[in-house]
C-alpha positions in Angstrom: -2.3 -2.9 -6.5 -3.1 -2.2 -10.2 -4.8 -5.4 -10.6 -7.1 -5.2 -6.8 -7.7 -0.8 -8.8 -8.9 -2.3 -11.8 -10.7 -4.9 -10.5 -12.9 -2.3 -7.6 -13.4 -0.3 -11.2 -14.9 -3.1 -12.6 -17.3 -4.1 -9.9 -18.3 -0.7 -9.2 -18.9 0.3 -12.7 -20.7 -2.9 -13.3 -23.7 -1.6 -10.5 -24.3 1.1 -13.2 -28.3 0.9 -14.0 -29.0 -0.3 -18.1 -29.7 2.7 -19.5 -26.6 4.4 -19.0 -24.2 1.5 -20.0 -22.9 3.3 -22.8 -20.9 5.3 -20.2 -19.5 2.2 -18.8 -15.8 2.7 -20.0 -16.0 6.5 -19.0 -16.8 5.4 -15.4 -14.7 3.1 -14.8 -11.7 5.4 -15.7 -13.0 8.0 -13.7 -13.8 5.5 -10.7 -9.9 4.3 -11.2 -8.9 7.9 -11.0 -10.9 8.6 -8.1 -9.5 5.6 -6.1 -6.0 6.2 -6.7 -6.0 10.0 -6.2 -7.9 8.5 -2.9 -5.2 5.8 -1.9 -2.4 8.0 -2.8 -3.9 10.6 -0.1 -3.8 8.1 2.4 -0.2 7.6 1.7 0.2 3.8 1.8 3.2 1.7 1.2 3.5 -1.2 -0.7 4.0 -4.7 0.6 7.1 -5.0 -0.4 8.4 -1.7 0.9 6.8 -2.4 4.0 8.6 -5.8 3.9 12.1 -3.9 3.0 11.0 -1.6 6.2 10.9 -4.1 8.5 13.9 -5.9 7.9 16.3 -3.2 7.9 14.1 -2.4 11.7 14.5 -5.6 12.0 18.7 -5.8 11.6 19.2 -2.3 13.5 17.4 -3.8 16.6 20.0 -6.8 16.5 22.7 -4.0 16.5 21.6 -2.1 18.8 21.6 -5.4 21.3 24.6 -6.2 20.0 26.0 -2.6 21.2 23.8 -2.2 24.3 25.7 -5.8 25.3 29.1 -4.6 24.8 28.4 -1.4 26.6 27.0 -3.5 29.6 30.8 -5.4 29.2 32.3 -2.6 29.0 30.7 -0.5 32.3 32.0 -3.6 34.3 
């Protein structure tokens, strides 16, 4: 996410008009700071947490099954 940060920097601070490129440097750190203070907000999750998320979801819906069958078993 550092890299895709730095990057959107870049691209923004490159639409900067010519007579103010000597502030380049200074807005792109301020455009990084204002993005990740923005994304942080938004409280997002990384894709590998997401992907550690859904595969513990994933094993505790094959357990509950796995209990909701023996309970079925065990009502007979």
């Amino acid at each position: 996410m550092n890299e895709a940060l730095d990057e959107l920097s870049k691209r923004i601070s490159s639409l900067i008009p010519g007579d103010v490129k000597h502030l380049q440097k200074d807005i792109e750190k301020n455009v990084r700071s204002l993005l990740q203070t923005s994304l942080n907000k938004m409280n997002l999750v990384t894709r590998e947490e997401f992907d550690v998320q859904s595969a513990v979801l994933q094993r505790t819906r094959e357990k509950l099954e796995q209990l909701e069958k023996q309970l079925a078993q065990l009502v007979k």
